[in-house]
N, C-alpha and C positions, 0 to 999 in steps of 0.2 A: 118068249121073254121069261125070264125066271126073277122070281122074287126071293129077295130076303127072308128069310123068317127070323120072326123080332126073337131079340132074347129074353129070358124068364128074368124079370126084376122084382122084387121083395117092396110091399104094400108097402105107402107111407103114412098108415094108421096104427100107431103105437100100438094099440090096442090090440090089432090083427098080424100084423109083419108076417103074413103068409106071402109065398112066390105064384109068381103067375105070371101070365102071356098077355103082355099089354096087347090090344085087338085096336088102340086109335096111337099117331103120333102124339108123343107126350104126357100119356095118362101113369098117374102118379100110384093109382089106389084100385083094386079090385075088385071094389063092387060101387055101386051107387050108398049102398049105407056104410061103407069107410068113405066115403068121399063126403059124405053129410058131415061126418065124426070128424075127421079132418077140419073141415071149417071151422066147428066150434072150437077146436084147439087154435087154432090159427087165431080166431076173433081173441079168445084169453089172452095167448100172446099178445096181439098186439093194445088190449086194455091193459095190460101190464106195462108194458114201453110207454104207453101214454102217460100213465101215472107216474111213472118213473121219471119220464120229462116235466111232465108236470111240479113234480115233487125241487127237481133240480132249477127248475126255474124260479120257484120259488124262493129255494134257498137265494137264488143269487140276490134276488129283489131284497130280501131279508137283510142278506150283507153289506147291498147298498145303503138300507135304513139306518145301517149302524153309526150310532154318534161316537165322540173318540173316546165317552165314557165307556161306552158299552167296549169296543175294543182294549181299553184297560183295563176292564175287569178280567176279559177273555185272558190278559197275556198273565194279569195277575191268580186269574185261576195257574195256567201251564207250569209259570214260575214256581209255583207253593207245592203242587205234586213234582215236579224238578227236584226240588230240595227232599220233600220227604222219600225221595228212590234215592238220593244222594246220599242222605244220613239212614237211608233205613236200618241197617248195621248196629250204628251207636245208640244210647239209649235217651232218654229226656238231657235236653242241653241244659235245664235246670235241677231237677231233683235228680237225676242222675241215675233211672230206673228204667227197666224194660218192665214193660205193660202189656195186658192184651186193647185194652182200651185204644180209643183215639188218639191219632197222632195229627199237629197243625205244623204249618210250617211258621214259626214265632219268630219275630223279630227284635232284636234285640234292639234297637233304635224304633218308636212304634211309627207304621206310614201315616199318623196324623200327624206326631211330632217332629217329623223330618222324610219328607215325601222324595226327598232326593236321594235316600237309600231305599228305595222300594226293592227294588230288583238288584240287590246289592248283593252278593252268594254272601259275602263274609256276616253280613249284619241278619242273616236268616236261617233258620237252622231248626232241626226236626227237632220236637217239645209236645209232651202229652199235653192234653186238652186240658187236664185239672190245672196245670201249671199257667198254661197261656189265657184261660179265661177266669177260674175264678181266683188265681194269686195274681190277676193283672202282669203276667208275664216271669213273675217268680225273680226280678231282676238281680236281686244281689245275689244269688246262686248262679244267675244266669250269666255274669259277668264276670266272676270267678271260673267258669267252665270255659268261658269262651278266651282267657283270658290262658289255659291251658292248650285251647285248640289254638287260637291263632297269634297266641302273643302279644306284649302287653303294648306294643308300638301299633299294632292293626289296631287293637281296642282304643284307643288315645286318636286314633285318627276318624273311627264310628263315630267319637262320641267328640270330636270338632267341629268349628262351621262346615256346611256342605252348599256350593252353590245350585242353588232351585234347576232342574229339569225339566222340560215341557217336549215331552216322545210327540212327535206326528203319527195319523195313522199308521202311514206305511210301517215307519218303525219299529212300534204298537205289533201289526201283523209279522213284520221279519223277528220282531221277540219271540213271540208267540209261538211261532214255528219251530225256529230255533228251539226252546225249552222242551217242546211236543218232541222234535226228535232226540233230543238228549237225555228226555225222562226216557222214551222206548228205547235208546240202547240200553238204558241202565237195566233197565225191565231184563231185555234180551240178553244182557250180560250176567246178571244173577240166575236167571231159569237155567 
């Protein structure tokens, strides 16, 4: 009877990747000390994927904790970087300068004084930081510009009754996401 002779396969110890003549069915590594060396990569590996699960189940637990505040705030972050890729371009919606300083995304109607324009694109708009925090919004400049950009019937309607909003999560998360991909095209469309 004639036998096979196995063929030369290449170590599965990163380390070694020498060719040899496997001598058992299914031996992976060429000596006993790449097959030692092998396990400890293998154990890393898999503390790593544990951690990694670990990590991801956590999150999830984390987002179940989430009250609708906390969700508001999240979509209200997305919204305010939305705006500033949107206006990045133009300069302060108030004093009317490009800076190197900080930019806020400023609202011209503020969300304590009318929360129904929170997420409003027309009533928010890229504003240095000097403008939006310490001139409280810089308004009468601020309505003059906007009054350029959007006209004076948009502006007359900001600044009418607005009936009260109340997002649900879900709606809350479809914003949120929403904004996240609209600021990354913007991103990806200016690079």
């Amino acid at each position: 009877m004639i036998t096979k002779q196995p063929k030369p396969k290449k170590c599965k110890n990163p380390a070694c990747g020498i060719s040899f003549v496997p001598q058992r069915f299914g031996q992976a590594v060429c000596s006993p000390k790449c097959a030692l060396a092998t396990v400890e990569v293998q154990k890393v590996k898999e503390q790593k994927s544990l951690a990694l699960a670990g990590r991801r189940e956590i999150q999830v637990r984390k987002e179940k904790l989430k009250s609708r505040a906390d969700h508001l705030k999240d979509t209200q972050i997305a919204f305010n970087a939305w705006v500033r890729a949107r206006d990045a371009e133009l300069p302060c919606v108030s004093c009317g300068r490009h800076h190197q300083g900080k930019y806020d995304a400023g609202h011209y109607r503020t969300v304590g004084s009318n929360p129904a324009l929170r997420f409003e694109p027309k009533n928010c708009h890229r504003q240095c930081s000097p403008c939006n925090t310490r001139l409280s919004g810089n308004i009468v400049n601020y309505r003059i510009e906007l009054v350029k950009r959007i006209g004076a019937e948009e502006v007359e309607w900001l600044e009418g009754p607005h009936e009260a909003k109340k997002y649900t999560v879900d709606e809350l998360k479809a914003m949120t996401a929403d904004y996240r991909a609209k600021t990354k095209e913007l991103k990806r469309a200016a690079a």
